[in-house]
C-alpha positions as CSV (number, residue, x, y, z in Angstrom):
1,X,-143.9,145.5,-118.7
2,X,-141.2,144.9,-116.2
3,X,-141.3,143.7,-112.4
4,X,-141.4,147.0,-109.5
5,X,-138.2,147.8,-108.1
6,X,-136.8,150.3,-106.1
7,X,-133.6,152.1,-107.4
8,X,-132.4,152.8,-104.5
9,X,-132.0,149.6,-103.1
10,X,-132.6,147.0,-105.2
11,X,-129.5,146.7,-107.5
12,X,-129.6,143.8,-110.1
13,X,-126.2,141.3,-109.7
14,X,-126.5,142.6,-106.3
15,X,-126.2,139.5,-103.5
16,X,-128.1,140.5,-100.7
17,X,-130.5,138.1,-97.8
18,X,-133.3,139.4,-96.3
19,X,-134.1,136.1,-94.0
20,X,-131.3,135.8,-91.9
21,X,-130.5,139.1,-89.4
22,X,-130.3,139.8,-85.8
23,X,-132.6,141.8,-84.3
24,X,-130.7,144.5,-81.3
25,X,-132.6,146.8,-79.2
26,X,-131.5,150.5,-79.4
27,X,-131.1,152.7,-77.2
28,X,-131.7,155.8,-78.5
29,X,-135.5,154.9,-79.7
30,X,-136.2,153.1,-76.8
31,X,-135.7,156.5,-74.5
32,X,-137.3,158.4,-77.0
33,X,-140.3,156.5,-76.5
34,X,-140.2,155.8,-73.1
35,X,-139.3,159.9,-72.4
36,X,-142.2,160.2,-74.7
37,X,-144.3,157.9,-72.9
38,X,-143.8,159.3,-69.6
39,X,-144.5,162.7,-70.8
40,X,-147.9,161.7,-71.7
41,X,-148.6,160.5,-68.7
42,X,-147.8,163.8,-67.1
43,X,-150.7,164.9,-69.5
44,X,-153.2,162.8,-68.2
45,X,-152.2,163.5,-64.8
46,X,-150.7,166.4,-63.6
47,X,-151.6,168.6,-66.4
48,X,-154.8,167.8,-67.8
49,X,-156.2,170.9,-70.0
50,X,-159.2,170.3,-72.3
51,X,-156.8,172.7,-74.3
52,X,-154.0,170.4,-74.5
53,X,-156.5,167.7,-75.9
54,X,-157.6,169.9,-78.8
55,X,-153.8,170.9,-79.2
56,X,-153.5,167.1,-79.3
57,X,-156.2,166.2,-81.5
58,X,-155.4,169.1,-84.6
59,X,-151.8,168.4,-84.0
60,X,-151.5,164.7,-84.5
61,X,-154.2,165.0,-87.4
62,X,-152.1,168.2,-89.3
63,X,-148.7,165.9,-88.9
64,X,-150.0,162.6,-89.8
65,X,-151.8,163.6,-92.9
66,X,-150.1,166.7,-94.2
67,X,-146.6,165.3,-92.4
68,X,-146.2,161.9,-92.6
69,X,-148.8,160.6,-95.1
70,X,-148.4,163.5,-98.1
71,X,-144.5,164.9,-96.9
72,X,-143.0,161.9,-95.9
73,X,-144.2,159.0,-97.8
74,X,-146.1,160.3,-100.8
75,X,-143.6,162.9,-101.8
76,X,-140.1,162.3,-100.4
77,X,-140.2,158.5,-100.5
78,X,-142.1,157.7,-103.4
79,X,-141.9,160.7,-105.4
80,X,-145.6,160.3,-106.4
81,X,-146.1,164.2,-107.1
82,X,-144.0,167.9,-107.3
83,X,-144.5,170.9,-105.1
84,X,-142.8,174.3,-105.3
85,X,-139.4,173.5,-103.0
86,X,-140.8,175.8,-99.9
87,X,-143.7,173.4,-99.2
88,X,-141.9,170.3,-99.9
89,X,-139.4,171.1,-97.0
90,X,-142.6,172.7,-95.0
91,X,-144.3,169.1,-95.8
92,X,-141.2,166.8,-94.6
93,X,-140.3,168.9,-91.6
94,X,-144.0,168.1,-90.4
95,X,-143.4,164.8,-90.9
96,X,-139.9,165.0,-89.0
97,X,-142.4,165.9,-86.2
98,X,-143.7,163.2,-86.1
99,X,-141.2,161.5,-83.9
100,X,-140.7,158.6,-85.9
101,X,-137.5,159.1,-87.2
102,X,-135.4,161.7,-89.3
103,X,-135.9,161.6,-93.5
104,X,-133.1,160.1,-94.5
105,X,-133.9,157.2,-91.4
106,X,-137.3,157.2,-92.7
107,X,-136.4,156.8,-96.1
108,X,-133.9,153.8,-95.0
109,X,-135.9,151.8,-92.8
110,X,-139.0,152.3,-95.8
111,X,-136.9,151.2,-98.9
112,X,-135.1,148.5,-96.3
113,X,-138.6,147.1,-95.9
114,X,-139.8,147.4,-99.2
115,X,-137.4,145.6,-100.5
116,X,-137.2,142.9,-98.0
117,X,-141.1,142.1,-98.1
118,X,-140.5,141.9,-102.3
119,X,-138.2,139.0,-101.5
120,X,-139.9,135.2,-101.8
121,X,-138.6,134.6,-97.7
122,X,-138.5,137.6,-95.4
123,X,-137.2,138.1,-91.5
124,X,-140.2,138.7,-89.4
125,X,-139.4,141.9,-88.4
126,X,-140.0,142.6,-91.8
127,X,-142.9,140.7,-92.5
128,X,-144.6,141.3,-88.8
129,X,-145.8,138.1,-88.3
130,X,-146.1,136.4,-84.4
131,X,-147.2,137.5,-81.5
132,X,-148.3,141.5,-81.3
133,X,-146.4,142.3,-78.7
134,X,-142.9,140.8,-79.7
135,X,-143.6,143.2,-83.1
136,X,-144.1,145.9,-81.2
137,X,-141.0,146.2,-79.0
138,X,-139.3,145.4,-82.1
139,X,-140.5,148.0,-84.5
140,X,-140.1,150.6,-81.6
141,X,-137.3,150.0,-80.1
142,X,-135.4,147.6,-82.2
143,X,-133.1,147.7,-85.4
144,X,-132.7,144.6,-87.8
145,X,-128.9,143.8,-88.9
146,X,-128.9,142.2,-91.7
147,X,-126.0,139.2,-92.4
148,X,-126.1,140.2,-95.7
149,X,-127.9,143.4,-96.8
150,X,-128.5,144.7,-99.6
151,X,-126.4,148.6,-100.6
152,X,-128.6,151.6,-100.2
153,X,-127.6,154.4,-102.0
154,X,-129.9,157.5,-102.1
155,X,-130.1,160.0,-105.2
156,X,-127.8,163.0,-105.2
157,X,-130.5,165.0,-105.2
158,X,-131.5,163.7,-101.8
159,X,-128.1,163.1,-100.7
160,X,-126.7,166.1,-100.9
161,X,-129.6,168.1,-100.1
162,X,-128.6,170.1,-96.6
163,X,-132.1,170.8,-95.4
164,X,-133.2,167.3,-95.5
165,X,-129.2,166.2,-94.0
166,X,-129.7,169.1,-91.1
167,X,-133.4,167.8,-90.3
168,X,-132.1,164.3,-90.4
169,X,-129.1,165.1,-88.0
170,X,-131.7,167.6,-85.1
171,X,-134.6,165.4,-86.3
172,X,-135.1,164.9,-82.2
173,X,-134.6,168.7,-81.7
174,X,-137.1,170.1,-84.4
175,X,-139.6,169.3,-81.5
176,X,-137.9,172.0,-79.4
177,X,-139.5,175.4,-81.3
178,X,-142.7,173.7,-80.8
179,X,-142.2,172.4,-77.5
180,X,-141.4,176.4,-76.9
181,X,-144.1,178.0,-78.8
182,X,-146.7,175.7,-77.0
183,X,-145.5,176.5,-72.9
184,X,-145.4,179.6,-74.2
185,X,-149.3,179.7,-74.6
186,X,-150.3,176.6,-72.7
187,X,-147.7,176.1,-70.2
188,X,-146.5,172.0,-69.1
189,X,-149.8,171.2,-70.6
190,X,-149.6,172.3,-74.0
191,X,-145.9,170.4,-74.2
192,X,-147.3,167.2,-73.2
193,X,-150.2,166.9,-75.0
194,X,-148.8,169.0,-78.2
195,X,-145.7,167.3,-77.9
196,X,-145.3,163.9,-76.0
197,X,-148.9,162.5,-77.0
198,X,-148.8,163.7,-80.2
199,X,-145.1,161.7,-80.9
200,X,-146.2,158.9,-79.2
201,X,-149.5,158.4,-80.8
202,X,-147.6,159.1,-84.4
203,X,-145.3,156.1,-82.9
204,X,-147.6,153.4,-82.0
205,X,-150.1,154.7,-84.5
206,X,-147.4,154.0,-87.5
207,X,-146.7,150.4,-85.7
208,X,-150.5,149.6,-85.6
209,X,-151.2,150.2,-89.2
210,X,-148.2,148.3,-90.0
211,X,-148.9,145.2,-88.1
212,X,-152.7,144.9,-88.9
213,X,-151.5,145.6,-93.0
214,X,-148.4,143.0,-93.2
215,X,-149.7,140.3,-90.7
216,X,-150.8,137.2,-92.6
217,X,-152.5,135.9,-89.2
218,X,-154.7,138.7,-89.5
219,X,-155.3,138.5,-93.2
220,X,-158.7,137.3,-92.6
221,X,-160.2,140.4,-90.9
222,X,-158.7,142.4,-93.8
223,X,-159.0,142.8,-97.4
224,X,-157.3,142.6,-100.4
225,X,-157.8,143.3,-104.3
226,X,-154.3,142.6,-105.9
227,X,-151.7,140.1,-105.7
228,X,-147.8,140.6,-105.9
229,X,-146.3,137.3,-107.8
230,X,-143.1,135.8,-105.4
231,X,-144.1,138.5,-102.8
232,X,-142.8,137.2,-98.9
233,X,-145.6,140.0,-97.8
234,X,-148.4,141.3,-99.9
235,X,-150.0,144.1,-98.0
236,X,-153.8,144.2,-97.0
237,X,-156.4,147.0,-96.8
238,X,-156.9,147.9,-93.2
239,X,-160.6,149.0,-93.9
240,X,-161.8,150.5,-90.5
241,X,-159.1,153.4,-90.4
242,X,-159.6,155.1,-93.0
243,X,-159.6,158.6,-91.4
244,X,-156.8,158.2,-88.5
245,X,-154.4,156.7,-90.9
246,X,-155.1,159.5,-94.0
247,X,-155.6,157.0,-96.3
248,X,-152.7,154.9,-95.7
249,X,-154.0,152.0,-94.8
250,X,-154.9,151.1,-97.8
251,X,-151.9,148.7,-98.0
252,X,-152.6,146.4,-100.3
253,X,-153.4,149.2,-103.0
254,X,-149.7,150.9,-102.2
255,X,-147.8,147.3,-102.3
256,X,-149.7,146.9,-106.1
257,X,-149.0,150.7,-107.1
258,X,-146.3,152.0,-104.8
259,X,-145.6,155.4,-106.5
260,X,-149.7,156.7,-106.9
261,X,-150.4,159.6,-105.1
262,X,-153.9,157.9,-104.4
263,X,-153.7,155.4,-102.3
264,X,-157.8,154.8,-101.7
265,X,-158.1,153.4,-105.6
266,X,-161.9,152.0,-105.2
267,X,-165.3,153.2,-104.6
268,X,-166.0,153.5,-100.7
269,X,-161.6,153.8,-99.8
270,X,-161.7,157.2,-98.0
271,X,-158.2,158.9,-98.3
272,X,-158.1,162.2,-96.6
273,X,-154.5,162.7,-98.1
274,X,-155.9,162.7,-101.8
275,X,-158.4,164.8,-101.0
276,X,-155.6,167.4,-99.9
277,X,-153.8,166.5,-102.7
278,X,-155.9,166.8,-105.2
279,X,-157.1,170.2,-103.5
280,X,-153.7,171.3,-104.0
281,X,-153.4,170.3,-107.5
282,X,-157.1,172.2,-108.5
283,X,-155.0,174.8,-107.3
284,X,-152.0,174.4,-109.5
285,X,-150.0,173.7,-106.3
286,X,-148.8,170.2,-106.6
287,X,-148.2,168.6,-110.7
288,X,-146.8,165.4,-111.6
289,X,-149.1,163.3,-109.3
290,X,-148.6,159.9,-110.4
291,X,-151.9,157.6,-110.3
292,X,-152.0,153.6,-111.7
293,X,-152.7,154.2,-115.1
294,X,-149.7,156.6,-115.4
295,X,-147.5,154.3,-113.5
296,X,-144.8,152.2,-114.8
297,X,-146.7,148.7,-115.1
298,X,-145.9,145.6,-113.6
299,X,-145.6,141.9,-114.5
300,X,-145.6,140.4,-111.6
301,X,-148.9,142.2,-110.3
302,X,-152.4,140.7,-110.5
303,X,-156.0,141.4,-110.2
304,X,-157.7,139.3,-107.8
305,X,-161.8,138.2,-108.9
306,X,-163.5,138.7,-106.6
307,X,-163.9,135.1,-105.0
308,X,-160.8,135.1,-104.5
309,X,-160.4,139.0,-102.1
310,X,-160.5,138.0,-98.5
């Protein structure tokens, strides 16, 4: 029995604070989401297609889920299950697409987070508490300095990996054979919905589940089965969404058991990206899936009864 830690960032001896940091606005993501923002409206404007919707609709679903949710989190991050080296690259690229951020910034600003909301005091950028839209300009268009931050040093298996280095370093520019392939068969259209709405959805959609799962002002509209001992942020289980966030808002079940593959643990917790999962490992697809009772266990982690779940 030993407390969760992640090995990548959380280094014992190491002195690190994650209460006292500046947050700076940066360029770079604040045009990418205002280019992105501006694009949409083009979509709902000048080039409105019911086509572009549906583009819209299976795009943002397939990149989310298969991209972001299974790819990005659930297999680069946390490691939570193996597939053949093809459909693991297939998986992140899809969740490069999703605008957000390249892997290696994904995997930074996660672990960075992760460790800061395992501290007893947090920042609030890290632990999204105030006012919605103060969070929201800074998780979109802000970076958090650290006075003193903690090392980050990624395995060599990731490091040195040059198809996850060369997607980090285009990750803005692996839009571009999409963006072609789609004026190709849809014109202006197809871009902006495919492209622009589909990013900037991914974008606002990742801020949305983050705020409603870490805001302890909100904690009473959510729920929550297990409690994280000395924890600055423990994580709720944003009930209602299910299906648009592919089973990832069940937060409070990933801050208990942050390396299961399954993140919907209870009866009733819809999570479309087991079900693919678990599709893929009926098929001998994906081994190794990690689930709570395989996981390492944890000390500092505790059952709520159920008087006590808000």
């Amino acid at each position: 029995m030993h407390t969760y830690h992640n090995p990548r960032i959380d280094h014992p001896g190491q002195i690190a604070d994650a209460s006292n940091g500046r947050v700076v606005t940066s360029f770079t993501k604040s045009m990418w989401a205002l280019s992105m923002l501006i694009g949409t409206s083009l979509g709902l404007t000048a080039f409105f297609s019911w086509s572009g919707l549906v583009l819209y609709v299976v795009s943002t679903w397939l990149v989310l889920c298969l991209g972001h949710s299974l790819g990005m989190h659930r297999l680069f991050i946390h490691r939570a299950y193996r597939v053949p080296r093809w459909l693991s690259l297939l998986l992140i690229h899809l969740g490069t697409v999703t605008g957000i951020a390249g892997p290696m910034g994904m995997l930074y600003t996660h672990d960075l987070r992760d460790w800061a909301q395992r501290q007893t005091h947090c920042h609030a950028m890290f632990a999204q508490s105030g006012v919605w839209y103060r969070d929201l300009w800074w998780q979109v268009c802000c970076n958090i300095q650290l006075t003193t931050p903690p090392c980050f040093v990624p395995e060599p298996a990731i490091a040195q990996d040059r198809a996850v280095q060369w997607m980090e370093r285009t990750w803005m520019l692996q839009q571009l054979p999409w963006a072609v392939l789609f004026f190709y068969f849809g014109g202006w259209s197809w871009v902006c919905w495919g492209i622009c709405a589909r990013v900037i959805s991914c974008i606002f959609g990742h801020w949305l589940i983050g705020y409603f799962a870490h805001n302890d002002e909100l904690s009473k509209h959510m729920h929550r089965s297990w409690h994280v001992e000395k924890a600055a942020v423990q994580g709720q289980n944003v009930r209602w969404t299910s299906l648009l966030a592919m089973g990832e808002n069940w937060h409070n079940n990933h801050h208990a058991f942050p390396y299961s593959a399954r993140m919907g643990l209870e009866s009733g917790q819809w999570d479309p990206g087991w079900w693919i999962l678990s599709g893929l490992a009926r098929l001998g697809i994906a081994t190794q899936l990690v689930l709570p009772e395989t996981a390492t266990q944890r000390s500092d982690l505790t059952r709520l009864s159920v008087s006590e779940r808000i």
